[in-house]
C-alpha positions as CSV (number, residue, x, y, z in Angstrom):
1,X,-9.9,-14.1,13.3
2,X,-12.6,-13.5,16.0
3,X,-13.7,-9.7,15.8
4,X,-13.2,-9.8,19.6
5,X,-9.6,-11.3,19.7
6,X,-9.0,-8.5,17.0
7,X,-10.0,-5.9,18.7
8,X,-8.2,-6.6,21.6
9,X,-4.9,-7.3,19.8
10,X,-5.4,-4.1,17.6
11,X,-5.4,-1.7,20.4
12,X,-2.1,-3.0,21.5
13,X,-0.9,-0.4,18.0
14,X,-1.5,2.9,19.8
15,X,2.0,2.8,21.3
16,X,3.8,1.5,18.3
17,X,6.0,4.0,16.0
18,X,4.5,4.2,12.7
19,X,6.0,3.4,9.4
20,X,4.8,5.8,7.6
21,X,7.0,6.7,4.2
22,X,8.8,3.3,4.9
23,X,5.4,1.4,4.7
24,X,3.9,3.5,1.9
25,X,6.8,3.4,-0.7
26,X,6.4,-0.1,-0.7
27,X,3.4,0.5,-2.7
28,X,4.5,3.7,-4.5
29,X,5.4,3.3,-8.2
30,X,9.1,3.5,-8.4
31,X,9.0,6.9,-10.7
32,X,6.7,8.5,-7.6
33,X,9.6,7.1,-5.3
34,X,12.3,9.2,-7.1
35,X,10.4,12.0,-7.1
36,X,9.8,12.3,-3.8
37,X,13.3,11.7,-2.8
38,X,14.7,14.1,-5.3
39,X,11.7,16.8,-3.9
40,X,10.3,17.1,-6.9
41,X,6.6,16.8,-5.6
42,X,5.8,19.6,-2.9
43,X,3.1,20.6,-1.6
44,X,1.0,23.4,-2.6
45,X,-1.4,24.4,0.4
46,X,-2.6,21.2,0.3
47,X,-7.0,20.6,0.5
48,X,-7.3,18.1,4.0
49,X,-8.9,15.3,3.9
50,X,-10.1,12.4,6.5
51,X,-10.5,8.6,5.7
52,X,-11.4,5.6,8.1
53,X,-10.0,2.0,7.9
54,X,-13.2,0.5,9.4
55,X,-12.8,-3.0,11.0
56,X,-16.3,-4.7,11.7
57,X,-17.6,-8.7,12.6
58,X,-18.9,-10.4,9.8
59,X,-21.6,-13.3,9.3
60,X,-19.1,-16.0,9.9
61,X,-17.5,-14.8,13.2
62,X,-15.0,-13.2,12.0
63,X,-13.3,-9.8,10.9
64,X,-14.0,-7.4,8.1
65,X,-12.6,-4.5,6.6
66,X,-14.9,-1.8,4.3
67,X,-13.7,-0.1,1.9
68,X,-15.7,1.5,-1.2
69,X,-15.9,1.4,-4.7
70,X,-16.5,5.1,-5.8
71,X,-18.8,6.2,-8.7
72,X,-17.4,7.5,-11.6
73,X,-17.3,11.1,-12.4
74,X,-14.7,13.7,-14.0
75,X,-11.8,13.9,-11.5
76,X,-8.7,11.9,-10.7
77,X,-10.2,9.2,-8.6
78,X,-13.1,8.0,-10.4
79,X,-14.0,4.6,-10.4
80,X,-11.7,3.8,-7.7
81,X,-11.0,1.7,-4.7
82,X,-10.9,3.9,-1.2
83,X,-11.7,4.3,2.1
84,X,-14.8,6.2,3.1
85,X,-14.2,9.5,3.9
86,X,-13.6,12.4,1.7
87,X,-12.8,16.8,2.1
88,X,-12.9,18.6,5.1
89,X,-15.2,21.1,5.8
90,X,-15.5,24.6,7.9
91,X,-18.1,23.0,10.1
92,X,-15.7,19.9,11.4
93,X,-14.1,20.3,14.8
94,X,-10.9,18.6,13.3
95,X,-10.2,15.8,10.6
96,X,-11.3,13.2,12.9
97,X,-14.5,14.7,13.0
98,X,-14.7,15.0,9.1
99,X,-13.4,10.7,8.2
100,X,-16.4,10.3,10.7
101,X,-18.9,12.6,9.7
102,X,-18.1,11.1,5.7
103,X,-18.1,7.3,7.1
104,X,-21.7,8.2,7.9
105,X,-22.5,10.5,5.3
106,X,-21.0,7.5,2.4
107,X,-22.1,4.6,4.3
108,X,-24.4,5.5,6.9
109,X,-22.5,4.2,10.0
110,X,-23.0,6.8,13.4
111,X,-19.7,8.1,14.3
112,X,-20.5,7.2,18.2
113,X,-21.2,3.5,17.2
114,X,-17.1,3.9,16.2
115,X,-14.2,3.6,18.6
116,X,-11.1,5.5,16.6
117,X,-7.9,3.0,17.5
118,X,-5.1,5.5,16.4
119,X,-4.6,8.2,13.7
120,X,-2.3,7.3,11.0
121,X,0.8,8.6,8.4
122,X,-0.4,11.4,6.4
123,X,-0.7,10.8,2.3
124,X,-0.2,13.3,0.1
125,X,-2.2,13.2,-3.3
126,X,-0.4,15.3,-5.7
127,X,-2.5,14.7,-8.8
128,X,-5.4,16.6,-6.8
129,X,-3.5,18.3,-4.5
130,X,-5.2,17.0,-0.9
131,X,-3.5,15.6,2.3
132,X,-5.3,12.9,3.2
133,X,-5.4,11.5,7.0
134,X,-6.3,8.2,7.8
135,X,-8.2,7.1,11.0
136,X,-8.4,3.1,12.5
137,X,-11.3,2.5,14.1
138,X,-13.7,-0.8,15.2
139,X,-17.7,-0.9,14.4
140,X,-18.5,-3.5,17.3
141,X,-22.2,-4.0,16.2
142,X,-22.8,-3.4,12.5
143,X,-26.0,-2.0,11.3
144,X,-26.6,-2.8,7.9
145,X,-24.5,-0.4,5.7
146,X,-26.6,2.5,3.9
147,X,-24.4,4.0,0.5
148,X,-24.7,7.5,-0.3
149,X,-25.5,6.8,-3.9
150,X,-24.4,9.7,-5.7
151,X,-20.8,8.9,-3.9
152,X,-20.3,5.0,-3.8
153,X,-20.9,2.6,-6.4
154,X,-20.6,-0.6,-3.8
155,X,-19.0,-1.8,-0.7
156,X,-16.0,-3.8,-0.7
157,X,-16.2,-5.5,2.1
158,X,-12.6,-7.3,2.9
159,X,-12.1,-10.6,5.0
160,X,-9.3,-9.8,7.3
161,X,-7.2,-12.9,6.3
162,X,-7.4,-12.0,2.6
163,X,-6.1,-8.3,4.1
164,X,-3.3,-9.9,5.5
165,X,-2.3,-12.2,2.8
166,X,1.1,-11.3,0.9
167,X,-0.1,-13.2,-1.7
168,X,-2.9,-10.3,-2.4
169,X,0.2,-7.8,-2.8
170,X,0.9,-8.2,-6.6
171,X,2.7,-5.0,-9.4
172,X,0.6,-4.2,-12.3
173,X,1.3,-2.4,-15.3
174,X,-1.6,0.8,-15.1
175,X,-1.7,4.3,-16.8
176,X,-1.8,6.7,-14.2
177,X,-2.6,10.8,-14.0
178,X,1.2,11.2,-14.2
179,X,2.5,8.8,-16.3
180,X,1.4,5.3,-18.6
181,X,2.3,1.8,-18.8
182,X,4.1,2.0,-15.3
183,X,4.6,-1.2,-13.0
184,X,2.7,0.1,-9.8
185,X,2.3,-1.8,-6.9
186,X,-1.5,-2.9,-5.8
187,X,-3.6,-5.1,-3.4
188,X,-6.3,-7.9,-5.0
189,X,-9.2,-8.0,-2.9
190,X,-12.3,-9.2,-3.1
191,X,-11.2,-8.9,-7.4
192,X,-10.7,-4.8,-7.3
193,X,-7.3,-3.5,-7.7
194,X,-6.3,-1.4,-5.4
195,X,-3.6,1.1,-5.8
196,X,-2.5,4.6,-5.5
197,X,-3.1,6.1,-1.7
198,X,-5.1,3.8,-1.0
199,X,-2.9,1.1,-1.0
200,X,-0.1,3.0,0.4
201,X,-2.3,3.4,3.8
202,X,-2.8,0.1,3.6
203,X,-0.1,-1.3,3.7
204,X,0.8,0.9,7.0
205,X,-1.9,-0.6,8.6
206,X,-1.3,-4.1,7.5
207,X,2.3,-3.6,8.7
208,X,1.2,-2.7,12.2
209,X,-1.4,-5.3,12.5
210,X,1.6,-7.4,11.7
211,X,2.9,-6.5,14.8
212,X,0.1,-7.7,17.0
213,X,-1.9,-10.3,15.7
């Protein structure tokens, strides 16, 4: 889709309800489900974080999403598909301020080159204890994209129609943090797996962009 047309049909989401648990569990691993339900997961004064869902034109005239591949390191979500973003800090006005001041920081796009389209449903990561906001927001004219490199390994840059493909939504049997050999629910793109909180944002925004486009 034209990154104009998309950008136009994509601010018509500010007034729609959000999904939120209803969106994510569909790509929560059934033994995460049940836990929730049966409150066995609570939170524990959760660390905040703030991720943004970047939409941007590509070469072809069309419309992109980023997300990153992280570097690996010791900790939970090494070597793994995300948004940029990352943990709040003293110095951020509010966790808007800390998804954009990250975005810049992991992939060096200016924070008032972004227009923010909506905050999302909250995620809570219980494996590392943070509650992780996500932001929507449109890059109208992209710079080329500079990686922190001691943060991201590469940019996974998403076509919007492979986004919006059901055919990219796919269960896989993965070893978790909290449990092995599980059937857990994850998006293809651009030949990552991607899984976890992640894909449970995700799939909120794909099921708003549903709505509109």
């Amino acid at each position: 889709m034209n990154f104009d047309d998309f950008a136009l049909r994509s601010s018509k989401i500010k007034n729609l309800p959000l999904p939120g648990r209803t969106s994510h569990y569909k790509m929560a691993p059934l033994i995460r489900i049940k836990e929730l339900e049966a409150g066995q997961i609570k939170k524990s004064n959760p660390k905040k974080a703030g991720v943004l869902a970047l939409f941007y034109p590509n070469r072809k005239n069309g419309t992109n999403l980023l997300l990153i591949l992280r570097k690996s390191y010791k900790g939970v979500h090494s070597n793994q598909i995300a948004f940029p973003g990352g943990k709040a800090e003293k110095e951020d006005f509010d966790i808007m301020h800390t998804a954009l001041r990250e975005t810049h920081e992991e992939v060096g796009v200016p924070p008032e080159r972004i227009s923010i389209i909506r905050s999302l449903s909250e995620v809570y990561i219980p494996p590392s204890n943070f509650e992780v906001k996500p932001f929507m927001g449109l890059y109208e004219n992209p710079r080329p994209f500079v990686l922190q490199k001691s943060e991201v390994a590469a940019l996974v840059e998403v076509p919007l129609l492979d986004f919006m493909d059901d055919a990219k939504v796919f269960t896989q049997k993965l070893s978790t943090s909290y449990a092995k050999d599980i059937d857990v629910p994850a998006f293809k793109l651009n030949g990552y797996v991607v899984w976890g909180a992640t894909a449970m944002m995700l799939s909120e925004i794909k099921e708003l962009l549903k709505q509109v486009l």
